[in-house]
DOLUMGU-122265 format. One line per 4 residues: number of its first residue (from 1); their letters; for each residue x negated, y, z negated of N, C-alpha, C. Coordinates in nm, 4 decimals, padded with zeros to 6 digits. Each point is the difference from the previous one (the first is absolute). Layout:
<tigus>
NUM) a) X,Y,Z,X,Y,Z,X,Y,Z | ... .
</tigus>
This chain:
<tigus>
1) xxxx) -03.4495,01.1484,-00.1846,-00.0180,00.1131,-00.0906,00.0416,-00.0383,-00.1416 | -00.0719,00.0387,-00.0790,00.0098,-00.0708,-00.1394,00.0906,00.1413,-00.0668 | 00.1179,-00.0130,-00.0806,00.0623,00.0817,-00.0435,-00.0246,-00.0015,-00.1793 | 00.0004,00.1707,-00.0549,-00.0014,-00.0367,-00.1451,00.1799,-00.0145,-00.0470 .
5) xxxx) 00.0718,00.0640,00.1083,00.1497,-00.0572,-00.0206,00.1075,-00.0259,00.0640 | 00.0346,-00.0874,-00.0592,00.0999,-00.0428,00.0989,00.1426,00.0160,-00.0401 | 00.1192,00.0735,00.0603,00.1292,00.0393,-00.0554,00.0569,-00.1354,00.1276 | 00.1053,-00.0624,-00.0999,00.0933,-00.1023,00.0908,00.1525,00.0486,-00.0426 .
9) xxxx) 00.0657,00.0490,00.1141,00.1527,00.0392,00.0070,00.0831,-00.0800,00.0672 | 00.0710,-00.0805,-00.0474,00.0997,-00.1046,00.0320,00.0754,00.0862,00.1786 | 00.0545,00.1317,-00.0208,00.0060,00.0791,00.0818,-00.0119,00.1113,00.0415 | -00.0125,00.0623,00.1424,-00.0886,00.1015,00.0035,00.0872,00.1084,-00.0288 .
13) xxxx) -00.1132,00.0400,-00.1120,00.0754,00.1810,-00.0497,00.0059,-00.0392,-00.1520 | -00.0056,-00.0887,-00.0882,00.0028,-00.0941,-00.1607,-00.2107,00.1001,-00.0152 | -00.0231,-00.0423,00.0736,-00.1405,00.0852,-00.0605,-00.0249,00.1791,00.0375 | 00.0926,-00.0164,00.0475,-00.0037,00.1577,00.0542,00.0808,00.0867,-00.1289 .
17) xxxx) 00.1110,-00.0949,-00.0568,00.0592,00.0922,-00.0828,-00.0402,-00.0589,-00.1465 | -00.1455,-00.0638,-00.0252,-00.0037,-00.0995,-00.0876,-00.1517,00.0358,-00.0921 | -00.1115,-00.0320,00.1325,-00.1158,00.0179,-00.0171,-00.0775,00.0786,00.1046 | 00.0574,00.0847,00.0522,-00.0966,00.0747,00.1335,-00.0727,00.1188,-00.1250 .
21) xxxx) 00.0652,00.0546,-00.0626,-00.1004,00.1054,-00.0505,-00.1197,-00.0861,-00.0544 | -00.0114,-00.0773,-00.0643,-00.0737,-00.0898,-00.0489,-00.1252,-00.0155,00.1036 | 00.0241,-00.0588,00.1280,-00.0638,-00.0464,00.0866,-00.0730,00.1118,00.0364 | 00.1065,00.1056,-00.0103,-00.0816,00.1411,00.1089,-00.1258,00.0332,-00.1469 .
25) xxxx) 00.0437,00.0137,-00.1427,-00.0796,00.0905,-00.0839,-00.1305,-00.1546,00.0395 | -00.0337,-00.0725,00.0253,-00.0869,-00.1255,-00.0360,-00.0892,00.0269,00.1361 | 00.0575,00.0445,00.0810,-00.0589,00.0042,00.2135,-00.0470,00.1129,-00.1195 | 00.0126,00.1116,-00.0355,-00.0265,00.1663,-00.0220,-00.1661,-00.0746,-00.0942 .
29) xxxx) -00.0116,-00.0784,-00.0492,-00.0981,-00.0477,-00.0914,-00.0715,-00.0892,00.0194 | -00.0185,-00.0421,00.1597,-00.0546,-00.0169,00.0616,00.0234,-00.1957,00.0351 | 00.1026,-00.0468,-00.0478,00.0405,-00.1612,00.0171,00.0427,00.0452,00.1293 | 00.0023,-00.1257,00.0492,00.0427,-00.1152,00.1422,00.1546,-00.0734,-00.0428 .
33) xxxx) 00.1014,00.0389,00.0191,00.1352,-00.0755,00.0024,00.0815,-00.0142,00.0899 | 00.0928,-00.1063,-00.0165,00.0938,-00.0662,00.1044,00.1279,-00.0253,-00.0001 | 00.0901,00.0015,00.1138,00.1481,-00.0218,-00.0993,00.0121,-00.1071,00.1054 | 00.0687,-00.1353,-00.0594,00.0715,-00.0732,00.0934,00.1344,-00.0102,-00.1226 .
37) xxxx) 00.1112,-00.0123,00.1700,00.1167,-00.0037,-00.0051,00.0558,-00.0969,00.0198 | 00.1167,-00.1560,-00.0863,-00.0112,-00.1193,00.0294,00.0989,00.0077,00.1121 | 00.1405,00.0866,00.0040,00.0691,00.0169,00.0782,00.0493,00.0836,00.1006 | 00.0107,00.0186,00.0681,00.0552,00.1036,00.1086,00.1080,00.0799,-00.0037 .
41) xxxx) 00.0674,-00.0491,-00.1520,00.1552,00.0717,-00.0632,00.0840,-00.0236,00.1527 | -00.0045,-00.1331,00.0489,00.1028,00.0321,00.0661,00.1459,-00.0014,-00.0137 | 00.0624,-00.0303,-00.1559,00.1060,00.0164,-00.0076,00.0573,00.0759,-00.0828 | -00.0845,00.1589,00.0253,00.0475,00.0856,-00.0810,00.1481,00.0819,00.0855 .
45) xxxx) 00.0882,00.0352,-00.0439,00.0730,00.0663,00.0309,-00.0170,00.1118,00.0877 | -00.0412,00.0514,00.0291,-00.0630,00.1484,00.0855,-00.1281,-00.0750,00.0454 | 00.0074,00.0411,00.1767,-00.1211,00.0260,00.0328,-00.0422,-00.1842,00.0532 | -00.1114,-00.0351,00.0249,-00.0111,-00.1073,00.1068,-00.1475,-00.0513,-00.0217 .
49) xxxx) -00.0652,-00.1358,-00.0352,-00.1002,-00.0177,00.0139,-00.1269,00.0737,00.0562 | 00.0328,00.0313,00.0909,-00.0255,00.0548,00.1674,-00.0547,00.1742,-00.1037 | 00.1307,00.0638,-00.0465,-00.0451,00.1335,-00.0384,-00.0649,00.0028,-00.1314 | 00.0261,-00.0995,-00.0814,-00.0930,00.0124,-00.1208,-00.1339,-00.0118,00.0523 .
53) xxxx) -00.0190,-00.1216,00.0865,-00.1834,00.0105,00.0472,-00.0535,00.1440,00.0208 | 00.1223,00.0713,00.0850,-00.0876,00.1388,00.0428,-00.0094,00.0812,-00.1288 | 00.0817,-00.0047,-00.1033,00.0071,00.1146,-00.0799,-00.0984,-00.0828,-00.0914 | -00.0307,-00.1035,-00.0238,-00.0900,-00.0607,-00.0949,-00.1598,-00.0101,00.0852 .
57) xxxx) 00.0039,00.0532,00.1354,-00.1611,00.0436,00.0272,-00.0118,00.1590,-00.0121 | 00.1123,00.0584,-00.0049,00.0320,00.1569,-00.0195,-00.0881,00.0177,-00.1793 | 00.0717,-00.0549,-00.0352,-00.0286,-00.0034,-00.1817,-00.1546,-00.0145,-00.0022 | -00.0488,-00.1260,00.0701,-00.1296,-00.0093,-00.0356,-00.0838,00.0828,00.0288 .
61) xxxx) 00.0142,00.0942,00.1388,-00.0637,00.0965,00.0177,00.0227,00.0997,-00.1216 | 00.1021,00.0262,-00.0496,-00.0206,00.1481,-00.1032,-00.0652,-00.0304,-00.1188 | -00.0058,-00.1580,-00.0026,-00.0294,-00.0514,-00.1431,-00.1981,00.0019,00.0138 | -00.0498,-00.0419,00.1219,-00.1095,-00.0517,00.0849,-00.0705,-00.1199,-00.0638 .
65) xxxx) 00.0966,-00.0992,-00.0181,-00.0753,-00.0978,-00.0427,-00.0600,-00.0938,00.1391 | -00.1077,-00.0897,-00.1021,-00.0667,-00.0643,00.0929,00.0243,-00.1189,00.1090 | 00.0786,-00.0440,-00.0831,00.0816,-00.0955,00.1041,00.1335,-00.0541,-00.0579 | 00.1111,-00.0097,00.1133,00.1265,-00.0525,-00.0443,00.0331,-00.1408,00.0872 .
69) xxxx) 00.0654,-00.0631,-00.0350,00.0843,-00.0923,00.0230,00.0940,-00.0630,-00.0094 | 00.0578,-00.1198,00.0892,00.1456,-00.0518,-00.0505,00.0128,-00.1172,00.0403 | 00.0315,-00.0581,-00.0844,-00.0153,-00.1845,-00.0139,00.1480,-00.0654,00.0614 | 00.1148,00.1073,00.0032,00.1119,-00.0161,00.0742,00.0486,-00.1346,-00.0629 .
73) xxxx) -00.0116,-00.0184,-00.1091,00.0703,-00.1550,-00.0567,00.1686,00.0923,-00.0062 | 00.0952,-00.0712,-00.0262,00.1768,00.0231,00.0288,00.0351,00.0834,-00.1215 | 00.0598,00.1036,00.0042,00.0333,00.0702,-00.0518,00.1268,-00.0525,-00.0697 | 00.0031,00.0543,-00.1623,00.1092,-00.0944,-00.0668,-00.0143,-00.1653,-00.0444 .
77) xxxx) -00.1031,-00.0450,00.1431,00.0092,-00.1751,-00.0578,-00.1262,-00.0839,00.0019 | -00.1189,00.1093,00.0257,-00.1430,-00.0549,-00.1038,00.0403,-00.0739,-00.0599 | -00.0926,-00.0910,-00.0525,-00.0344,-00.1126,-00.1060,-00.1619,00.0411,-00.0859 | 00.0253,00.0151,-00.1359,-00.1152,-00.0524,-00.0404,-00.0277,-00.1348,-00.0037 .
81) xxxx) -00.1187,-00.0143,00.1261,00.0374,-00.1746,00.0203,-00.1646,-00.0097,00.0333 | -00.0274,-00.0896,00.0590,-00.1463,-00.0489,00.0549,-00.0294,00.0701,00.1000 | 00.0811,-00.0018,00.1287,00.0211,00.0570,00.0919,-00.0287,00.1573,00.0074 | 00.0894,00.0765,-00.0768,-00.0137,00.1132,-00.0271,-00.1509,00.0486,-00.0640 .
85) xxxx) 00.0036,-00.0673,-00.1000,-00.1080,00.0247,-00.0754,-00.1365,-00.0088,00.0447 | -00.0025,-00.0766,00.1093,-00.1306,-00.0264,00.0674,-00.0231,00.1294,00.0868 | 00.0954,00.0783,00.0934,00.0105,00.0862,00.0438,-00.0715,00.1593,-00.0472 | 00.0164,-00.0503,-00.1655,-00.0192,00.1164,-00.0946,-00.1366,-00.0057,-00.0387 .
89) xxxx) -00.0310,-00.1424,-00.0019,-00.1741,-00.0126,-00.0393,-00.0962,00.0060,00.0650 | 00.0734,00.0057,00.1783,-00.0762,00.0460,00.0924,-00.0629,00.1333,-00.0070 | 00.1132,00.0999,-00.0373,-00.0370,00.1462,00.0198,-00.0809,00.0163,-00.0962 | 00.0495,-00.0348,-00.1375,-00.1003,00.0140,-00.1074,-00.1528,-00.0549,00.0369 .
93) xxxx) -00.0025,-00.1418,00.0378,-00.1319,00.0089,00.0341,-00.0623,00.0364,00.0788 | 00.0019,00.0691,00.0990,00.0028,00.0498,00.1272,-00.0586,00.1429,-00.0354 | 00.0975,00.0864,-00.0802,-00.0654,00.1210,-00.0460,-00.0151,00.0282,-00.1247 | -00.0298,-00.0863,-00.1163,-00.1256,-00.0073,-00.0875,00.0382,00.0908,-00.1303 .
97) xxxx) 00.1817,00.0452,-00.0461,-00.0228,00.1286,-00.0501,-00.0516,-00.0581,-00.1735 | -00.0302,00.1299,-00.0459,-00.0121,-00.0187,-00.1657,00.1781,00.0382,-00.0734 | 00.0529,00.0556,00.0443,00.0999,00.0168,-00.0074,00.1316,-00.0433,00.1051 | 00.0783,00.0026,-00.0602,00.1371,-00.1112,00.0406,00.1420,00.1152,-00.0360 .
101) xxxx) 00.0776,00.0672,00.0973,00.1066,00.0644,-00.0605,00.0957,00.0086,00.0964 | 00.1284,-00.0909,-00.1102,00.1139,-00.0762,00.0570,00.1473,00.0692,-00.0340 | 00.1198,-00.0826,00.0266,00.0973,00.0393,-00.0399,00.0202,-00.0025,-00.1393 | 00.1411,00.0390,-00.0625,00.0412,-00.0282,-00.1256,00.0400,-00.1434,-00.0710 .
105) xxxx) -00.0332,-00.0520,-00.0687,00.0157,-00.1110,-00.0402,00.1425,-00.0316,-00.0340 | 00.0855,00.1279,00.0277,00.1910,-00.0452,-00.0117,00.0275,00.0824,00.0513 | 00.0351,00.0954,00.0652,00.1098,00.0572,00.0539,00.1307,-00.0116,00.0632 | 00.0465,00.1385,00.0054,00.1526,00.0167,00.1054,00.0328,-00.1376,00.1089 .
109) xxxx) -00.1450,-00.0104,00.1016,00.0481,-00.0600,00.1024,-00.1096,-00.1139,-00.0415 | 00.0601,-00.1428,00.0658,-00.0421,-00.0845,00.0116,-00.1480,-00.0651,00.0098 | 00.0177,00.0857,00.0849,-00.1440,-00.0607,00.1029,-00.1439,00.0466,-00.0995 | 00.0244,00.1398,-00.0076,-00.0914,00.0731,-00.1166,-00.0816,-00.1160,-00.0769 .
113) xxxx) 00.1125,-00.0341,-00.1351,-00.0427,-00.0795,-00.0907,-00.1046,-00.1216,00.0458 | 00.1245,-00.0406,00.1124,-00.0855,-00.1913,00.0598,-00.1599,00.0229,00.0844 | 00.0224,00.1474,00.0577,-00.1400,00.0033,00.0693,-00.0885,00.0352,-00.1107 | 00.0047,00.0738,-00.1475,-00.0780,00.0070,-00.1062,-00.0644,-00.1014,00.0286 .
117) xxxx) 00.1071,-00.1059,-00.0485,-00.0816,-00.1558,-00.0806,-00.0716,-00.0412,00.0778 | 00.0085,00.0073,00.2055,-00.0351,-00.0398,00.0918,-00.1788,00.0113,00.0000 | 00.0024,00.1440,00.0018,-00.1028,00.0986,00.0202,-00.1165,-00.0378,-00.1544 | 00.0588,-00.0270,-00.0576,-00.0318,-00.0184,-00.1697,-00.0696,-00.1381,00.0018 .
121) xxxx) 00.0786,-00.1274,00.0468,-00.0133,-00.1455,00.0021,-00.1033,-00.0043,00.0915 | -00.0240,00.1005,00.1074,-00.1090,-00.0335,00.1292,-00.0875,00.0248,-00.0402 | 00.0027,00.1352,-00.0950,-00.1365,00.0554,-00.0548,-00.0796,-00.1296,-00.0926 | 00.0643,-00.0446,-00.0505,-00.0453,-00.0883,-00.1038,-00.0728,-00.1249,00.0898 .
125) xxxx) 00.0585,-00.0056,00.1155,-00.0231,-00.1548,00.0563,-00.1223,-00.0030,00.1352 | 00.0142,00.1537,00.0210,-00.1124,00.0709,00.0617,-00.1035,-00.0442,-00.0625 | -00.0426,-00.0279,-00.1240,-00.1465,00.0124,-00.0261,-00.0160,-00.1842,-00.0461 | 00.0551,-00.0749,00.0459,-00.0419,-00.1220,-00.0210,-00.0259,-00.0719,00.1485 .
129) xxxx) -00.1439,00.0185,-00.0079,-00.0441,-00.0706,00.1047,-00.0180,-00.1291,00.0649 | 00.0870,-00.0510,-00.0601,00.0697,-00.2176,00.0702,00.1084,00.1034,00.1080 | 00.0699,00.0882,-00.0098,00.1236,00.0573,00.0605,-00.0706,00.0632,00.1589 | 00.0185,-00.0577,00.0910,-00.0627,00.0227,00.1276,00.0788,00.0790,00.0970 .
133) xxxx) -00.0209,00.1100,00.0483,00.0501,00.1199,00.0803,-00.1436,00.0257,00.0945 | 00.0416,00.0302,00.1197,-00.0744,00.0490,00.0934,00.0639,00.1567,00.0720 | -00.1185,00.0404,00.0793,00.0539,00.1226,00.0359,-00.1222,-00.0211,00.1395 | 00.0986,00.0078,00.1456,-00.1112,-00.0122,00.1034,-00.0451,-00.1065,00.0239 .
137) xxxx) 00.0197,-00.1342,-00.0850,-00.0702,-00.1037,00.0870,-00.0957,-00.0274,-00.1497 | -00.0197,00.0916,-00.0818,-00.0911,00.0106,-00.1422,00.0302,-00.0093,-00.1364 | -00.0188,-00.1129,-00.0802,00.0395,-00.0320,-00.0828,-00.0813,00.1600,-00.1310 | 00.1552,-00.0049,-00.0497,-00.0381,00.1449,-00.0959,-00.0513,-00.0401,-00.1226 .
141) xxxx) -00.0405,00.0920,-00.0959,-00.0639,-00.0393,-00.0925,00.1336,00.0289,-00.1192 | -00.0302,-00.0534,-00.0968,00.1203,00.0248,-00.1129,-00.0528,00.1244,-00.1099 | 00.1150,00.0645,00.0034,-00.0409,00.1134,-00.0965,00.1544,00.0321,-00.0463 | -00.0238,00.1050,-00.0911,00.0699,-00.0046,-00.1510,-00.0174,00.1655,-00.0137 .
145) xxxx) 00.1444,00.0639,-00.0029,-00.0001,00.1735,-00.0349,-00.0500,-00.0008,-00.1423 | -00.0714,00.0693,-00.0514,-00.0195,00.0288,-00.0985,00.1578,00.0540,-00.0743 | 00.0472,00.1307,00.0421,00.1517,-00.0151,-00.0589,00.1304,00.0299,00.0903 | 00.1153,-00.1024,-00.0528,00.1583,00.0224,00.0604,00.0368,00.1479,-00.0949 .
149) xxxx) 00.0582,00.0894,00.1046,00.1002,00.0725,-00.0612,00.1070,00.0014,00.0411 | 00.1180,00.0377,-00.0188,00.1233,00.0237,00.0281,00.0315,00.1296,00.0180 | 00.0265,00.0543,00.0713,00.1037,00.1180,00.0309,00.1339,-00.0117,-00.0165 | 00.0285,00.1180,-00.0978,00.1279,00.0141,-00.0588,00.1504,00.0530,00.1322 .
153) xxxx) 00.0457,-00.0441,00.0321,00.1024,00.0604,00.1023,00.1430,00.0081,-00.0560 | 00.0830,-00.0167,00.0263,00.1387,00.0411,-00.0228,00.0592,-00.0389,-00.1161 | -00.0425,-00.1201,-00.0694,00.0294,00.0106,-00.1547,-00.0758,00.0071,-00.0818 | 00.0196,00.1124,-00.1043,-00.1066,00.0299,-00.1040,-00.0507,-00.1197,-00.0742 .
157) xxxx) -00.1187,00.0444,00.0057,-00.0968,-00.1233,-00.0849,-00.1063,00.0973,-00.1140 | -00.0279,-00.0407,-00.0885,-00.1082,00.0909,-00.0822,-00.0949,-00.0406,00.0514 | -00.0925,00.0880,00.0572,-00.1658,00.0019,00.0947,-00.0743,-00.0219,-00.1334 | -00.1074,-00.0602,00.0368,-00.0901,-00.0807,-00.0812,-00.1022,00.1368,00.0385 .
161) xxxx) -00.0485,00.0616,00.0953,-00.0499,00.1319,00.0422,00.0777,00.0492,00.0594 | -00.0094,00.1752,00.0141,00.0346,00.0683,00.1166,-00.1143,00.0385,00.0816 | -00.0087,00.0636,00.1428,-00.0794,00.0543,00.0541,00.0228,00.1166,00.0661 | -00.0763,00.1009,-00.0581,-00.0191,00.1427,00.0521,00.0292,00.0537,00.1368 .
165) xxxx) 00.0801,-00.0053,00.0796,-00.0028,00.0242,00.2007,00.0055,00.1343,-00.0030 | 00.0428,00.0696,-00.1204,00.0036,00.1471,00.0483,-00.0295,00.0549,00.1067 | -00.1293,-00.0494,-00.0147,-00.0827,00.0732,00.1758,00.0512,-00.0152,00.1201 | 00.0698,-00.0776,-00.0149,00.0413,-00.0831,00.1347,00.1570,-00.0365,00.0346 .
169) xxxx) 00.0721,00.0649,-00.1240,00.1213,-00.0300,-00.0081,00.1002,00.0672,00.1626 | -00.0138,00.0429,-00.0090,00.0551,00.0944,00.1538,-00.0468,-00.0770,00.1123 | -00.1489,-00.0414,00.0030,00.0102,-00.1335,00.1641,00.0583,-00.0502,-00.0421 | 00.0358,-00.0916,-00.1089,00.0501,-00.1348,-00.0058,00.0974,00.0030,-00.0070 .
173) xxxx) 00.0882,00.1244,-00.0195,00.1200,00.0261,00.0246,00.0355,00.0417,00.1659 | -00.0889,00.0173,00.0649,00.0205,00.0054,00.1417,-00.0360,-00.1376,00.0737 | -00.0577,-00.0621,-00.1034,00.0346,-00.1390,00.0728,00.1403,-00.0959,-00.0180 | 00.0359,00.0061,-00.1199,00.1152,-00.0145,00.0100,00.0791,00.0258,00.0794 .
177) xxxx) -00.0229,00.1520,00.0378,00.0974,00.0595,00.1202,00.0089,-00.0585,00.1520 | -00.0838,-00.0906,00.0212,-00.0690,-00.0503,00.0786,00.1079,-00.0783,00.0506 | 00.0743,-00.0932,-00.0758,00.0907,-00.0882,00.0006,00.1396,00.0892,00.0152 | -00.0086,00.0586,00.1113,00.1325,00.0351,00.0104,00.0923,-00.0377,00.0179 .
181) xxxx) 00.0004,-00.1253,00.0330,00.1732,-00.0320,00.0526,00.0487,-00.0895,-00.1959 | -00.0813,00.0174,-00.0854,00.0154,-00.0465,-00.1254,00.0039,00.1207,-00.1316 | -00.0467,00.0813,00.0165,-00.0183,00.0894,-00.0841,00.0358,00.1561,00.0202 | 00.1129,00.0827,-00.0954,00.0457,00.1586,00.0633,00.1134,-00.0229,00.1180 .
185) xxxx) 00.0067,-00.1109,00.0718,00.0728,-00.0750,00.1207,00.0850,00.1832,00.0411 | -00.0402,00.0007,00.1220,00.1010,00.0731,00.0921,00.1027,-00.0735,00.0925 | -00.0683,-00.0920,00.0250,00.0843,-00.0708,00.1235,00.1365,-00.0241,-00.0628 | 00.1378,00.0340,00.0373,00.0929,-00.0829,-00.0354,00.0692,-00.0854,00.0595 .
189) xxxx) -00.0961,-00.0370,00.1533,00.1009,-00.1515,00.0284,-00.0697,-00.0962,-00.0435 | -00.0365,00.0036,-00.1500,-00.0413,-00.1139,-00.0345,00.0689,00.0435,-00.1540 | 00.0364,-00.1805,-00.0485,00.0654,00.0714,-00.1943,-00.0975,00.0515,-00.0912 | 00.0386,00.0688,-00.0455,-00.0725,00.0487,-00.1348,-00.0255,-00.0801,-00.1074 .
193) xxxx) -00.1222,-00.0720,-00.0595,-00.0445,-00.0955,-00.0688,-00.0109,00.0585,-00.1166 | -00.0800,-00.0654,-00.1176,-00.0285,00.0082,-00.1302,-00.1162,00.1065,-00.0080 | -00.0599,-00.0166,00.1324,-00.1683,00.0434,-00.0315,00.0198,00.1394,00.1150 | 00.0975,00.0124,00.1075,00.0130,00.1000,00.1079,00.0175,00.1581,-00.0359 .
197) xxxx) 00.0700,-00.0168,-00.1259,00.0362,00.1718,-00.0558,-00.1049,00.0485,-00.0450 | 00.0337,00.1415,00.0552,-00.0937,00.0982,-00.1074,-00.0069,-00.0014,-00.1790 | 00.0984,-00.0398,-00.0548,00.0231,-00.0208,-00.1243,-00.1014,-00.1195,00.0026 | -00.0394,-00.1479,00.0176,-00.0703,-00.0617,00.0076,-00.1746,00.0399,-00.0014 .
201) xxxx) 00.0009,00.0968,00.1213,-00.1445,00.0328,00.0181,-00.0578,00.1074,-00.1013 | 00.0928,00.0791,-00.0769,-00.0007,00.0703,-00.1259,00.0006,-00.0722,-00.1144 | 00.0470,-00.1504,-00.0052,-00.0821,-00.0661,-00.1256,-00.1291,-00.0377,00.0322 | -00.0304,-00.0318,00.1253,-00.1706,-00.0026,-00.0121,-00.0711,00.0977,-00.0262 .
205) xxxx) 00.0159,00.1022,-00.0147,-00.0625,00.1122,-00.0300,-00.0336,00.0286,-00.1493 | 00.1423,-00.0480,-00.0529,00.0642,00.0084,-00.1519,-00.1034,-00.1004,-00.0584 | -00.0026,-00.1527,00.0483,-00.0665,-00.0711,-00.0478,-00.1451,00.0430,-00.0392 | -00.0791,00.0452,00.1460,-00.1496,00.0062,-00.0348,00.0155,00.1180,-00.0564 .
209) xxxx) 00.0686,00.1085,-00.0065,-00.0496,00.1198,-00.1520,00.0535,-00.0979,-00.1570 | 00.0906,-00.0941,00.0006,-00.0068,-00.0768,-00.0783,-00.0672,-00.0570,-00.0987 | -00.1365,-00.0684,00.0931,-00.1110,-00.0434,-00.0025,-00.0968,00.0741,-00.0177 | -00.0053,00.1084,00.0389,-00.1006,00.1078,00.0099,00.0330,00.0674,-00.1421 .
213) xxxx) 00.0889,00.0431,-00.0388,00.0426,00.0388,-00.1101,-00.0232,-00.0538,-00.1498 | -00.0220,-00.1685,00.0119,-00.0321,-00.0673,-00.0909,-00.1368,-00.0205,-00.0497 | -00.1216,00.0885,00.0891,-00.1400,-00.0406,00.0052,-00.0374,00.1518,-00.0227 | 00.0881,00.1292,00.0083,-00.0128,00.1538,00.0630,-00.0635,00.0543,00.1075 .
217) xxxx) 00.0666,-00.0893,00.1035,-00.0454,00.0345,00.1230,00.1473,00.0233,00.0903 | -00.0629,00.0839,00.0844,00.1700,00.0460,00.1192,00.0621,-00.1371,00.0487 | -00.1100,-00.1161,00.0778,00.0952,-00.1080,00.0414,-00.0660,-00.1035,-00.0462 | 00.0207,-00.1452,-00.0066,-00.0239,-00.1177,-00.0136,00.0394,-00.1642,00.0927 .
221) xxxx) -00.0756,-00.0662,00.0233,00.0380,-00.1348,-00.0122,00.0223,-00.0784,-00.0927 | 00.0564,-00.0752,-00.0562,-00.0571,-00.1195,-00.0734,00.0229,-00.1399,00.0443 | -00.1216,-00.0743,-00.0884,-00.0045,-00.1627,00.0141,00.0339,-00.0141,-00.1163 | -00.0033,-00.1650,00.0397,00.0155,-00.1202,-00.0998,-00.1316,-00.0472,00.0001 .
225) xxxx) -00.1172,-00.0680,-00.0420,-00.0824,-00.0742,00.0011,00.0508,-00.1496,-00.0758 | -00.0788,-00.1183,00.0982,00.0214,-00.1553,-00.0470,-00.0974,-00.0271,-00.1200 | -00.0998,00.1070,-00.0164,-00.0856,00.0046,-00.1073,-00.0313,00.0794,-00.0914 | -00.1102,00.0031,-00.0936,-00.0096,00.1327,-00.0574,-00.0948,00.0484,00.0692 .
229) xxxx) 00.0070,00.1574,-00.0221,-00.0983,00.0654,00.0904,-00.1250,00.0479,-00.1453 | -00.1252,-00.0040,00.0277,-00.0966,00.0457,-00.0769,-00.0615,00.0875,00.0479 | -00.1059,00.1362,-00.0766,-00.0467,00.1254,00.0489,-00.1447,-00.0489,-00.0486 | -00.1176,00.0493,00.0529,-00.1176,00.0273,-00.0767,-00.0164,00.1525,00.0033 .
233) xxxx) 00.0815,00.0751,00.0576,-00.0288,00.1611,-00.0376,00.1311,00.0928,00.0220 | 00.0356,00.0879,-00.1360,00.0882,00.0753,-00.0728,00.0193,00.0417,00.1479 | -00.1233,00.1026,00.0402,00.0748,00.1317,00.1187,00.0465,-00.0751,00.1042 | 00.0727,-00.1147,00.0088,00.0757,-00.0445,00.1115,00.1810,00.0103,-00.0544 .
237) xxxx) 00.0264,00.0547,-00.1270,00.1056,-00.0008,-00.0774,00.0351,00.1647,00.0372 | 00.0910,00.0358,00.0767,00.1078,00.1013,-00.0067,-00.0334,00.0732,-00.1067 | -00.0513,00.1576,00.0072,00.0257,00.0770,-00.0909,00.1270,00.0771,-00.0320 | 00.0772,-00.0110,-00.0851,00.1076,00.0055,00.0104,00.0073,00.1885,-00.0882 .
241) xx) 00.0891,00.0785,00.0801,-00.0172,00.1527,-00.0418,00.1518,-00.0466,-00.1165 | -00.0755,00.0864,-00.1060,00.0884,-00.0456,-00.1264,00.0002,00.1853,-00.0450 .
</tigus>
């Protein structure tokens, strides 16, 4: 299945609280998109490989994207390396997107930043065809996203765009919810993390009216783009109520 996008989340629930409105307003307009996940978060504090899978096929249902996956490389100790990277140019070539949307190019946690460059370096190496990947027994063809974006997550970055989810802001906030043993957390025989409080799940909220606020709309995403972006027509520009 040939995708027009493809969202890559280092771990599962990074696109849920990142780029799902995005994905859902793009399915609403009639694109084909995909999320693969490089890790299984298995060493998040709360919660177990095992239960993120279920709550990260939970998510995809509210989100209804077209296909998900998980490349299960080690959580915390990825390499942007050959190895890795080949992994990444599989999927890319495999499902064909025009679009590419990744982690933050620095953040809070580690992994974030290094899977950027990961996801970023594959894209690039994806479309040179001496670079040989198979899928099935079938040597793939080399192709090239038209564009990387970044999704902004836990440390502020100035978005190069925002995007409108309004419509959609409430699923994608129930996908989030999805991830329960990480997000709102009831359980208390487990510790209370950075990301587990309700105070936490109330800056995501804060954030996308943030965003939404900066364009005059109720909520927002924003990216980074690796390029400049060009228009050939005005009415794709936000009318902004002044």
């Amino acid at each position: 299945m040939k995708l027009d996008i493809l969202a890559f989340g280092v771990h599962p629930d990074d696109v849920e609280l990142s780029c799902a409105g995005t994905l859902m307003m793009e399915m609403n307009h009639g694109k084909k998109a995909g999320i693969i996940d490089l890790t299984r978060g298995e060493l998040g504090t709360r919660g177990t490989a095992e239960t993120r899978k279920v709550e990260a096929d939970a998510a995809a249902k509210i989100i209804g994207i077209h296909v998900r996956e998980n490349l299960g490389m080690r959580d915390g100790f990825f390499k942007n390396d050959e190895e890795h990277q080949l992994m990444v140019i599989q999927k890319i070539r495999q499902y064909q997107p025009e679009i590419v949307l990744c982690n933050a190019l620095s953040d809070r946690h580690p992994d974030h930043g290094r899977s950027a460059r990961l996801v970023s370096d594959s894209c690039f190496l994806s479309g040179l065809r001496k670079i040989e990947t198979h899928l099935n027994g079938t040597l793939q063809q080399a192709w090239k996203p038209k564009y990387v974006f970044h999704f902004i997550q836990d440390r502020y970055a100035e978005p190069d765009f925002i995007y409108d989810i309004t419509p959609v802001f409430e699923r994608k906030m129930e996908s989030v919810k999805a991830y329960g043993t990480q997000f709102n957390a009831t359980n208390d025989e487990e510790p209370q993390t950075y990301i587990s409080t309700p105070a936490y799940f109330d800056t995501i909220i804060s954030r996308h009216k943030m965003f939404g606020k900066r364009i005059g709309v109720e909520y927002g995403e924003g990216f980074i783009s690796e390029k400049r972006i060009g228009i050939n027509n005005f009415d794709a520009l936000i009318q902004l109520v002044t």
